[in-house]
N, CA, C and O of each residue as an XYZ file, in Angstrom:
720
protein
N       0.822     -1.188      0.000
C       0.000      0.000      0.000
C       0.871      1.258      0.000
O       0.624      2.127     -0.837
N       1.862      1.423      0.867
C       2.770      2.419      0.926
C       3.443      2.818     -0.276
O       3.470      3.984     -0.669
N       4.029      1.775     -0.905
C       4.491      1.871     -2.604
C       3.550      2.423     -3.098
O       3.928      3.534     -3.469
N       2.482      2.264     -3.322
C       1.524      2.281     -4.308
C       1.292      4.146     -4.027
O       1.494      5.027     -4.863
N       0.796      4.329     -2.527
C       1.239      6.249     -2.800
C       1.895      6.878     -3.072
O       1.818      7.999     -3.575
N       3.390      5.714     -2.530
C       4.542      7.017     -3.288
C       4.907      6.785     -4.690
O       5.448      7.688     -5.328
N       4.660      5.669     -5.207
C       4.484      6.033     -6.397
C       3.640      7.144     -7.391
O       4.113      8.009     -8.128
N       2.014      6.741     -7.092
C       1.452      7.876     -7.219
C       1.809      9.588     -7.050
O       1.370     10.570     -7.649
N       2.540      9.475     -6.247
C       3.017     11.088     -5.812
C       4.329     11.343     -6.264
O       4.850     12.456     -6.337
N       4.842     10.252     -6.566
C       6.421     10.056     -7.239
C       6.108     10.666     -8.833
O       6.563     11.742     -9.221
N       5.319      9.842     -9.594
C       5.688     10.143    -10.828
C       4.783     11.629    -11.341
O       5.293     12.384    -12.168
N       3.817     11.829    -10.918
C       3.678     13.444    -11.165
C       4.827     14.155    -10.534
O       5.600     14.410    -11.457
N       5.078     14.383     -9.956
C       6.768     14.646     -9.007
C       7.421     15.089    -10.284
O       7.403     16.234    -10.736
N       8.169     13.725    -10.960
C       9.178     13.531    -12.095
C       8.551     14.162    -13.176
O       9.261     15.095    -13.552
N       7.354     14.038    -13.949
C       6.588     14.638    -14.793
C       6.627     16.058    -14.739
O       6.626     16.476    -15.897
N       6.660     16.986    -13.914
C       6.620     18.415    -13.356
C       7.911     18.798    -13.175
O       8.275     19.915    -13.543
N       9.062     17.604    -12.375
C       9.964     18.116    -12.741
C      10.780     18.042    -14.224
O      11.802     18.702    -14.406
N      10.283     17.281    -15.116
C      11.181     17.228    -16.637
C      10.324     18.380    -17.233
O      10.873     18.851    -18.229
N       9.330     18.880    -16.972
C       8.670     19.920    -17.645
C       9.413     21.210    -16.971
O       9.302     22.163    -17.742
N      10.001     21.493    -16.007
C      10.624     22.401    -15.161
C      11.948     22.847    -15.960
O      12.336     24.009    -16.076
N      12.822     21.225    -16.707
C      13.999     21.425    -17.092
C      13.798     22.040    -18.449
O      14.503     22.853    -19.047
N      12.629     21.441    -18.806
C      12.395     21.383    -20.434
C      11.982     22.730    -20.993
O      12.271     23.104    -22.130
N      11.412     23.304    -20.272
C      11.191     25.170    -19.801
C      12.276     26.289    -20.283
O      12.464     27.056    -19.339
N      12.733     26.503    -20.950
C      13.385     27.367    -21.188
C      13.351     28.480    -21.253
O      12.440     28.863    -21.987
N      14.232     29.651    -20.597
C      13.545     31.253    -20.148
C      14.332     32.123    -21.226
O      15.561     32.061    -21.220
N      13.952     32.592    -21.763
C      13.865     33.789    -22.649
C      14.339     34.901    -22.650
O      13.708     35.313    -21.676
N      15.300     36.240    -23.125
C      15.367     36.966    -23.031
C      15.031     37.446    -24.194
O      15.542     36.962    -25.204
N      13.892     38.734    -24.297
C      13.221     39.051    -25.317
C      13.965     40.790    -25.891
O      14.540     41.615    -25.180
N      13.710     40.853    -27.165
C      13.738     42.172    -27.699
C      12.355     42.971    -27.457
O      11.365     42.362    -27.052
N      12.326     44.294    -27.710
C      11.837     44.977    -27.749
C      10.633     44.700    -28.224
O      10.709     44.387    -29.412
N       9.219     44.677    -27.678
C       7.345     44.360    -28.646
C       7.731     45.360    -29.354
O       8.271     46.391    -28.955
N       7.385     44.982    -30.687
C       7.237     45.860    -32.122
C       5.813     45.282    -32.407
O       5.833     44.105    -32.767
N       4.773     45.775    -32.334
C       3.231     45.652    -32.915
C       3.180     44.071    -32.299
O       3.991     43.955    -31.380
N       2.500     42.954    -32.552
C       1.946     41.955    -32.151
C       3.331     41.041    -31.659
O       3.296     39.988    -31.023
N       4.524     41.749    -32.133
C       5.282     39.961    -31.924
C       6.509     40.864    -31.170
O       6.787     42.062    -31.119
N       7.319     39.103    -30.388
C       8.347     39.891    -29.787
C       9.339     38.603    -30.174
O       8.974     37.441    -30.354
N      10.585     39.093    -30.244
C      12.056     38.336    -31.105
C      12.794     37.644    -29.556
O      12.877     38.201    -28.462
N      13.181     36.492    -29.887
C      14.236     36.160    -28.752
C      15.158     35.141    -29.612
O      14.527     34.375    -30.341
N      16.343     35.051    -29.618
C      17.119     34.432    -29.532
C      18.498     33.630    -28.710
O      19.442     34.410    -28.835
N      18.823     32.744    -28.154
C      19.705     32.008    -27.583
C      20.547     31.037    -28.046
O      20.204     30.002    -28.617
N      21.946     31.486    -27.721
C      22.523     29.448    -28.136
C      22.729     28.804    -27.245
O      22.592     29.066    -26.050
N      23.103     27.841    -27.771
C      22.991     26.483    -26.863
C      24.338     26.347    -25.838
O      24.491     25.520    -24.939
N      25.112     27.248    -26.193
C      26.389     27.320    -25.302
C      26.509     28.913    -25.286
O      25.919     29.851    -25.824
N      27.689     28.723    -24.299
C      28.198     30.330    -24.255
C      29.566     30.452    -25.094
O      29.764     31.578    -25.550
N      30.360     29.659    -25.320
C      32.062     29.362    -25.592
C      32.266     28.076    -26.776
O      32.558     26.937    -26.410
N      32.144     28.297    -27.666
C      32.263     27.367    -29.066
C      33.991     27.384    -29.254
O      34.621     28.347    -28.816
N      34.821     26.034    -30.065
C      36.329     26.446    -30.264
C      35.963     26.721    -31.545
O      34.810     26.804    -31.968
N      36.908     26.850    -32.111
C      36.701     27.686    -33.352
C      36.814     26.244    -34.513
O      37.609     25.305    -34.538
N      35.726     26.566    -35.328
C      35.416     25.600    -36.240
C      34.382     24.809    -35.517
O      34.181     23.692    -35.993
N      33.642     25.162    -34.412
C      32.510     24.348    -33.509
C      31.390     24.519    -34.082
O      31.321     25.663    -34.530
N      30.166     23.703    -34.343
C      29.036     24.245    -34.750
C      28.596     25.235    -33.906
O      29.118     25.161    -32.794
N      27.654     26.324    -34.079
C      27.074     27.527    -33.225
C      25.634     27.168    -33.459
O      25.163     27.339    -34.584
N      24.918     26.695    -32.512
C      23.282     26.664    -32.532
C      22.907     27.744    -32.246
O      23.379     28.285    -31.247
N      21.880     28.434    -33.083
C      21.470     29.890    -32.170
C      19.835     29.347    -32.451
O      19.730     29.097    -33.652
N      18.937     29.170    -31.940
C      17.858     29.531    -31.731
C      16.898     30.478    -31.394
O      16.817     30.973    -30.270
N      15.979     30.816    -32.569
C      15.373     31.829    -32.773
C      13.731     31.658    -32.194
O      13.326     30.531    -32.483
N      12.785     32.406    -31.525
C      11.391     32.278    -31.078
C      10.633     33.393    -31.481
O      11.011     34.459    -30.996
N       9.778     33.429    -32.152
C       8.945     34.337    -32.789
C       7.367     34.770    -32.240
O       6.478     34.415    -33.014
N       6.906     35.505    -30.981
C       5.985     35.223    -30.352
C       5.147     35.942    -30.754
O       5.497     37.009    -31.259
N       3.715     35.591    -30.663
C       2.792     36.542    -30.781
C       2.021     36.755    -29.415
O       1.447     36.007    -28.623
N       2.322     38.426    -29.515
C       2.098     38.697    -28.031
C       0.630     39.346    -27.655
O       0.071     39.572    -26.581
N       0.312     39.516    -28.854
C      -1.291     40.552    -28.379
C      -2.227     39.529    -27.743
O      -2.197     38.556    -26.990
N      -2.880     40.102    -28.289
C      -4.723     39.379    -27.418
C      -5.721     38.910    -28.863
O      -6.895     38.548    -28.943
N      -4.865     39.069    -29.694
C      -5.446     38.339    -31.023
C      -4.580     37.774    -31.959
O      -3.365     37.930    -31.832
N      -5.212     36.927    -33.188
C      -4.607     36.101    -34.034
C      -3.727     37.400    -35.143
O      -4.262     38.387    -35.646
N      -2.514     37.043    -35.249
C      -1.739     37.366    -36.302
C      -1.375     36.583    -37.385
O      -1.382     35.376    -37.140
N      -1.021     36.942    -38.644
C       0.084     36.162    -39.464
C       1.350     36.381    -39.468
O       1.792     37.505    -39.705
N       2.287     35.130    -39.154
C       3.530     35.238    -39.402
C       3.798     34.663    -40.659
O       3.305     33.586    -40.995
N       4.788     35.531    -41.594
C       4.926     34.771    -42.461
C       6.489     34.145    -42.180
O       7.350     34.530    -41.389
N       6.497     32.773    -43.373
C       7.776     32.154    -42.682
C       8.363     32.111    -44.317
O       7.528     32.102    -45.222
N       9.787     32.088    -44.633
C      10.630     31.500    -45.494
C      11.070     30.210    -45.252
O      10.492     29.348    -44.590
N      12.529     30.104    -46.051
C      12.901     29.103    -45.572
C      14.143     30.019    -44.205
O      14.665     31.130    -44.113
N      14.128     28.770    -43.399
C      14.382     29.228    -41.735
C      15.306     30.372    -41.994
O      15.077     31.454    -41.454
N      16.452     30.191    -42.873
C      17.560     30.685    -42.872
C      17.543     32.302    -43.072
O      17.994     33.274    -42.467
N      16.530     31.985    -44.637
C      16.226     33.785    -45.024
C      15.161     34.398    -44.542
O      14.652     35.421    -45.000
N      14.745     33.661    -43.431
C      13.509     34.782    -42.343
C      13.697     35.748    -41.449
O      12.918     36.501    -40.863
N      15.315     35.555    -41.428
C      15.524     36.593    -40.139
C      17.123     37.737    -41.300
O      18.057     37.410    -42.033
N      16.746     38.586    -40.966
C      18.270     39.521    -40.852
C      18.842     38.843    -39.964
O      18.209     38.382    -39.014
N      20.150     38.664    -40.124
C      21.402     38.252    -38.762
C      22.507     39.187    -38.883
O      23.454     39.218    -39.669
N      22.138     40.000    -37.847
C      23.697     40.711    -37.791
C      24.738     39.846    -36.653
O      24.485     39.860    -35.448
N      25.803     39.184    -37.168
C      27.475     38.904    -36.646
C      28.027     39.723    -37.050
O      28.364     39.908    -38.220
N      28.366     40.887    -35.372
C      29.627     41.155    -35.642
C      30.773     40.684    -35.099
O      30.677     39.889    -34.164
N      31.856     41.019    -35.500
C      33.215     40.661    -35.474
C      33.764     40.572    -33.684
O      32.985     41.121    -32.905
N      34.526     40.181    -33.306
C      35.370     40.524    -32.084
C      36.690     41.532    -32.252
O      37.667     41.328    -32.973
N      36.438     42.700    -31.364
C      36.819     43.780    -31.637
C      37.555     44.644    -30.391
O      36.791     44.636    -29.425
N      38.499     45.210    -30.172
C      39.004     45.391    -28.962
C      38.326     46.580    -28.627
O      37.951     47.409    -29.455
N      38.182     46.653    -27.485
C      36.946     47.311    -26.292
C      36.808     48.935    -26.907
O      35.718     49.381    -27.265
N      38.103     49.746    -26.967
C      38.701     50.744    -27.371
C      37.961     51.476    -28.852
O      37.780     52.673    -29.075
N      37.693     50.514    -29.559
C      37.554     51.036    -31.008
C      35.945     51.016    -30.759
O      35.375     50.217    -30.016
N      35.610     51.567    -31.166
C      33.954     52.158    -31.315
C      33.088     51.900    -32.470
O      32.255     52.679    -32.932
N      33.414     50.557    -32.946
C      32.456     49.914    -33.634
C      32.750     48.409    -34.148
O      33.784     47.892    -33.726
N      32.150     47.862    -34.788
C      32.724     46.552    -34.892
C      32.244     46.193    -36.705
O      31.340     46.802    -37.278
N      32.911     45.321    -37.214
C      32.714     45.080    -38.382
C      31.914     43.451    -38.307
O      31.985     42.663    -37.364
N      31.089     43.245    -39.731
C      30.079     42.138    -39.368
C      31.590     41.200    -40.305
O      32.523     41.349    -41.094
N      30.950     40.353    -39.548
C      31.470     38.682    -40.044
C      30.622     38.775    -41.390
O      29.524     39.215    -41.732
N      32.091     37.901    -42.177
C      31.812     37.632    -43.262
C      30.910     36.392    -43.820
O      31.032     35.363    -43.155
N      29.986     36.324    -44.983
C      29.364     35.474    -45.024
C      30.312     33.905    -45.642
O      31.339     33.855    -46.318
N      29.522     32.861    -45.116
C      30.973     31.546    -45.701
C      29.946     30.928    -47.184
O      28.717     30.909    -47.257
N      30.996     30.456    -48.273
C      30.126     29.985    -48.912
C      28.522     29.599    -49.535
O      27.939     30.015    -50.536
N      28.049     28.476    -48.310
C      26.930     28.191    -48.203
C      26.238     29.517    -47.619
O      25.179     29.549    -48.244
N      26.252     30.301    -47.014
C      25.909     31.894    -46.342
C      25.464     33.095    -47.591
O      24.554     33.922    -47.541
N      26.403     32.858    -48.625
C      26.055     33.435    -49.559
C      24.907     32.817    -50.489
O      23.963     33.445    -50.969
N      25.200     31.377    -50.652
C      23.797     30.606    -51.266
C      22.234     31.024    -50.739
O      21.199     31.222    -51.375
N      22.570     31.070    -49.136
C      21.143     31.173    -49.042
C      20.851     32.643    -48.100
O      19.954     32.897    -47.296
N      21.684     33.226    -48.443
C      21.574     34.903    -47.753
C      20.863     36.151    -48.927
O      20.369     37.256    -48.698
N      21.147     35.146    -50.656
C      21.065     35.797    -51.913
C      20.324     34.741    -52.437
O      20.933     34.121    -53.308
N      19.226     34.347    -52.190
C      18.423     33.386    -52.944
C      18.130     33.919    -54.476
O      18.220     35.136    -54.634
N      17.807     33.156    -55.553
C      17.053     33.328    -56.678
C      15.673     33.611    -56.622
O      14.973     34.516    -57.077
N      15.448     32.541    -55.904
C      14.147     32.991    -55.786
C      13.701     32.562    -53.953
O      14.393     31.844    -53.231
N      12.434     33.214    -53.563
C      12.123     32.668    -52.474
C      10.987     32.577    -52.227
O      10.154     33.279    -52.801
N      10.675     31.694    -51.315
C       9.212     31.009    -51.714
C       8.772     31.868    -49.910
O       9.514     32.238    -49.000
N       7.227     31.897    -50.068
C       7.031     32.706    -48.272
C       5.215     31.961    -48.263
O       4.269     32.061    -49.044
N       5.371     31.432    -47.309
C       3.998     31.386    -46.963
C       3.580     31.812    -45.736
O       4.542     32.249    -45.104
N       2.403     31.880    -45.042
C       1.934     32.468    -44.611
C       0.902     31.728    -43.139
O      -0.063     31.098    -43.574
N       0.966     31.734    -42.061
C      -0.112     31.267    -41.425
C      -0.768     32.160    -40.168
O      -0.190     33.152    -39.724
N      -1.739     31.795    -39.780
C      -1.980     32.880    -38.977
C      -1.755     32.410    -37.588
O      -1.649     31.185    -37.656
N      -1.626     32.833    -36.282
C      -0.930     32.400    -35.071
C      -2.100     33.191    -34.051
O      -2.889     34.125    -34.188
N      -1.703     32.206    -32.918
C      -3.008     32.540    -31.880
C      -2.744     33.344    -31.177
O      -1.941     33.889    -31.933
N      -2.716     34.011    -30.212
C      -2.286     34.774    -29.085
C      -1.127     33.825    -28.163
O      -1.571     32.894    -27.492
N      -0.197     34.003    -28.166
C       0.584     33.356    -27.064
C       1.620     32.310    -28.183
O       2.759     31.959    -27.876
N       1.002     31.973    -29.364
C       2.379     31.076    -30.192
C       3.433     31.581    -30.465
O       3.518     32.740    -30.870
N       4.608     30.662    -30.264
C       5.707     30.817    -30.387
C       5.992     29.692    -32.113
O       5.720     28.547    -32.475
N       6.665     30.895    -32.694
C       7.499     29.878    -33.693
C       8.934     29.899    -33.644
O       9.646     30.900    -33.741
N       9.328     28.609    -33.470
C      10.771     28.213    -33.376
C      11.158     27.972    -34.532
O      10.403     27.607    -35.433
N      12.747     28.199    -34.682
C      13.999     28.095    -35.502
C      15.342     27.555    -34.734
O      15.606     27.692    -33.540
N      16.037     26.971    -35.639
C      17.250     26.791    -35.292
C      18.277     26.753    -36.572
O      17.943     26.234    -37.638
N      19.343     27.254    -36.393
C      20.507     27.700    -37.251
C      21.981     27.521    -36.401
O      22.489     28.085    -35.432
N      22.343     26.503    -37.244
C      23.936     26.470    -37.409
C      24.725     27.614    -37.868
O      25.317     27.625    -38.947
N      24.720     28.662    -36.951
C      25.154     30.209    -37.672
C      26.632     30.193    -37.825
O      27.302     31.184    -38.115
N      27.081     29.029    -37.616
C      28.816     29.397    -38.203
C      28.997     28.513    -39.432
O      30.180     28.250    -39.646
N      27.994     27.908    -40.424
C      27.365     27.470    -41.747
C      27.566     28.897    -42.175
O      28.472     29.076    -42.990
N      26.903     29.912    -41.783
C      26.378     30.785    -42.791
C      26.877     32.414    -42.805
O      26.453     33.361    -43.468
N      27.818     32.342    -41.922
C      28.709     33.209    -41.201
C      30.415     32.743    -40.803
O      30.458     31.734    -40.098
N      31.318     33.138    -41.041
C      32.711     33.120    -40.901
C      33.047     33.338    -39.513
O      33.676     34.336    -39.160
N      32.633     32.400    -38.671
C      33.330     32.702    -36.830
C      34.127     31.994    -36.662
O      33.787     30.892    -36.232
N      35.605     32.258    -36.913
C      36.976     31.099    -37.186
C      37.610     32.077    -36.312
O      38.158     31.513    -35.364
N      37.765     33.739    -36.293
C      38.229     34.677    -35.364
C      37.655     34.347    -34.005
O      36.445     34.372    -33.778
N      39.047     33.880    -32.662
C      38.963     33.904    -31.577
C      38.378     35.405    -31.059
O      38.923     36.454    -31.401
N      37.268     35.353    -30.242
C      37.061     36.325    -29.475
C      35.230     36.632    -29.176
O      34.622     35.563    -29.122
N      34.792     37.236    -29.083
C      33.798     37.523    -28.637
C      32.644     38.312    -29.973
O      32.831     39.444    -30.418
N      31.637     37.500    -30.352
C      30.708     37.933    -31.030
C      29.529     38.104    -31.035
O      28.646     37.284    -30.786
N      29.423     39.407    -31.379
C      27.513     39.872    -30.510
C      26.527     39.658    -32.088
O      27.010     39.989    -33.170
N      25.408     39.184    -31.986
C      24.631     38.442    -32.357
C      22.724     38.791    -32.101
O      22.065     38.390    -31.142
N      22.214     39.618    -33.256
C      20.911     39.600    -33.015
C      20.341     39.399    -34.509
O      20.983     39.535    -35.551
N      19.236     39.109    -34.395
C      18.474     38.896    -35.123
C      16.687     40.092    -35.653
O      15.849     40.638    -34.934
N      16.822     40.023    -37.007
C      15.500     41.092    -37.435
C      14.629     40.302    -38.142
O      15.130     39.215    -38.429
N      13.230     40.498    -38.618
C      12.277     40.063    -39.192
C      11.138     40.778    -39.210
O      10.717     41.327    -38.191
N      10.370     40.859    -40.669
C       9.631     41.737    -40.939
C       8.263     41.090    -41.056
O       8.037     40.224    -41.902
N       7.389     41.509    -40.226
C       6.129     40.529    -40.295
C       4.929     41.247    -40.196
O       5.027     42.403    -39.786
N       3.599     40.730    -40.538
C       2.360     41.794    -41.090
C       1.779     41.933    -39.615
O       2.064     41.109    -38.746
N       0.989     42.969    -39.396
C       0.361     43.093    -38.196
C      -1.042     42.429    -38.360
O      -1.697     42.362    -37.320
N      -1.606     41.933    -39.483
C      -3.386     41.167    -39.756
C      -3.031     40.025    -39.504
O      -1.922     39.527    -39.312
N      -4.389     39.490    -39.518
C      -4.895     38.062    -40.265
C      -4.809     38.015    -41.566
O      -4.713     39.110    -42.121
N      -4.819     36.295    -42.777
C      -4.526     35.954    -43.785
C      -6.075     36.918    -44.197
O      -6.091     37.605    -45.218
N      -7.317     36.842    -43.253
C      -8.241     37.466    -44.001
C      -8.638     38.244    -43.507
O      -9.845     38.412    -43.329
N      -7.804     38.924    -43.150
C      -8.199     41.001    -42.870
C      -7.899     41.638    -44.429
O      -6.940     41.498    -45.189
N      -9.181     42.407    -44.543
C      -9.043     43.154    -45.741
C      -7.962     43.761    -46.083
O      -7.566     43.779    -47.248
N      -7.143     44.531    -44.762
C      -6.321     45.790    -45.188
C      -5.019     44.650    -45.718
O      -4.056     45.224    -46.227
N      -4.948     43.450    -45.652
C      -3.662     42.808    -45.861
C      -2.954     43.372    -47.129
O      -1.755     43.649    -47.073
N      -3.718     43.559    -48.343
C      -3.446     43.853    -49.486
C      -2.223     45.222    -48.881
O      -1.021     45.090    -49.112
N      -2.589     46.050    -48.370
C      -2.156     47.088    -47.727
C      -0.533     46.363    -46.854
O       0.386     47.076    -46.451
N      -0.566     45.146    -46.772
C       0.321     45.273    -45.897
C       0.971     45.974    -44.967
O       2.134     46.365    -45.074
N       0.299     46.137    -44.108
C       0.732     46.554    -42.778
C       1.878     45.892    -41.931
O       1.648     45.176    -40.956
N       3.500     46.289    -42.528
C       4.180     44.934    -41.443
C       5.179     46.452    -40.713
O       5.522     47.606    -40.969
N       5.250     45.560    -39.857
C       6.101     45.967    -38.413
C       7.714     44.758    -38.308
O       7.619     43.532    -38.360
N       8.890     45.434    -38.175
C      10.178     45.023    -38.295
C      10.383     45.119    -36.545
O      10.400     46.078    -35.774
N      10.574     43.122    -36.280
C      10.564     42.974    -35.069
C      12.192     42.487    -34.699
O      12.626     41.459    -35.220
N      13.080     43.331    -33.731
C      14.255     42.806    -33.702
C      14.185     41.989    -32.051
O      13.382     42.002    -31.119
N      15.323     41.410    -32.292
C      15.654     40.190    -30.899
C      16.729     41.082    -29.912
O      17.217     42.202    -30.063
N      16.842     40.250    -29.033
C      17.559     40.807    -27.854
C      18.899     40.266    -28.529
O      19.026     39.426    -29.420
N      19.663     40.851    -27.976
C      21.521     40.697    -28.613
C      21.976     39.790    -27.412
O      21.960     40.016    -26.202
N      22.444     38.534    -28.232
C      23.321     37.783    -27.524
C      24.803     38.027    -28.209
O      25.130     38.566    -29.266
N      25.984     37.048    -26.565
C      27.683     36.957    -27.464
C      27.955     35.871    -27.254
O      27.679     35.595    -26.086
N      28.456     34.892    -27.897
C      29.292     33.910    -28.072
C      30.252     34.247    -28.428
O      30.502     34.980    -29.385
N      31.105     33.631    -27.517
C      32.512     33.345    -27.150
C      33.126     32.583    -28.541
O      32.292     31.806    -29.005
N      34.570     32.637    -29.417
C      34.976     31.700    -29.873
C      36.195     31.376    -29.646
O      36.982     31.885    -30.444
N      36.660     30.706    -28.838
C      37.864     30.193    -28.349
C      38.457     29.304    -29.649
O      38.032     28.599    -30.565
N      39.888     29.877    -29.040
C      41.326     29.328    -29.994
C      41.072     27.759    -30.165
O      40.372     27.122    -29.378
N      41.923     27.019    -31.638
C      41.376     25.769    -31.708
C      42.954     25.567    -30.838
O      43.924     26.323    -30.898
N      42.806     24.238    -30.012
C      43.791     24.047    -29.644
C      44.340     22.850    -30.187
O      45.471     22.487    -29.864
């Protein structure tokens, strides 16, 4: 009998706590009209030539349905990388794009569709940003993300009108340490 409660009380327990880990907290950019930008990577300190995960969240924050429109993942967002730059100099230069970066930073063509989102959805991304960006320079690189998205629904009249609002993310830095 004793098993049998703490089990019962055990595995909601474990259930609540993997939902606790699985939770991930956010640091957001600035609300621009319905949506707000966040991005994070998966580490703080990559060596150089490391993959860089940055993950992107696209929220809709009002009290009604929006459309986000989506590309493909890569060409949905502006990415500014800039460079690592000593403290002194008063600006920084962006990282260069690598190969594949130029393929899909300069598409031929690009395809965009469209869906509409509830109050409170989040759309996720993820990008291997040292694919599509040159981070081989040891040092410190700051990292945000832009995207231009409509303030309607697919069937609000004024859409024709396009009404979009340019939503940027909070600025993260990754570290790129020397290969040793």
């Amino acid at each position: 009998m004793f098993i049998r409660i703490a089990l019962v009380l055990l595995i909601p327990a474990c259930a609540a706590a993997q939902d606790a880990t699985a939770e991930r907290s956010h640091a957001w950019g600035k609300p621009s009209g319905p949506y707000q930008l966040s991005i994070a990577s998966d580490k703080v300190q990559y060596e150089a030539g490391e993959p860089i995960e940055v993950t992107s969240t696209l929220k809709n924050v009002s009290d009604h349905a929006v459309m986000v429109l989506r590309t493909t993942s890569e060409t949905n967002y502006v990415m500014e990388v800039l460079m690592p730059a000593q403290s002194w100099l008063p600006w920084r230069s962006r990282a260069a794009l690598t190969p594949h970066g130029k393929k899909v930073k300069n598409p031929e063509m690009n395809n965009i569709a469209g869906a509409d989102a509830p109050p409170g959805r989040e759309v996720e991304d993820k990008f291997d940003i040292s694919k599509i960006y040159e981070m081989l320079v040891p040092g410190d690189y700051l990292i945000t993300f832009q995207c231009r998205q409509p303030t309607v629904t697919i069937a609000d009249k004024t859409f024709k009108e396009r009404p979009m609002v340019d939503v940027t993310s909070n600025a993260i830095t990754v570290t790129v340490l020397p290969k040793r």
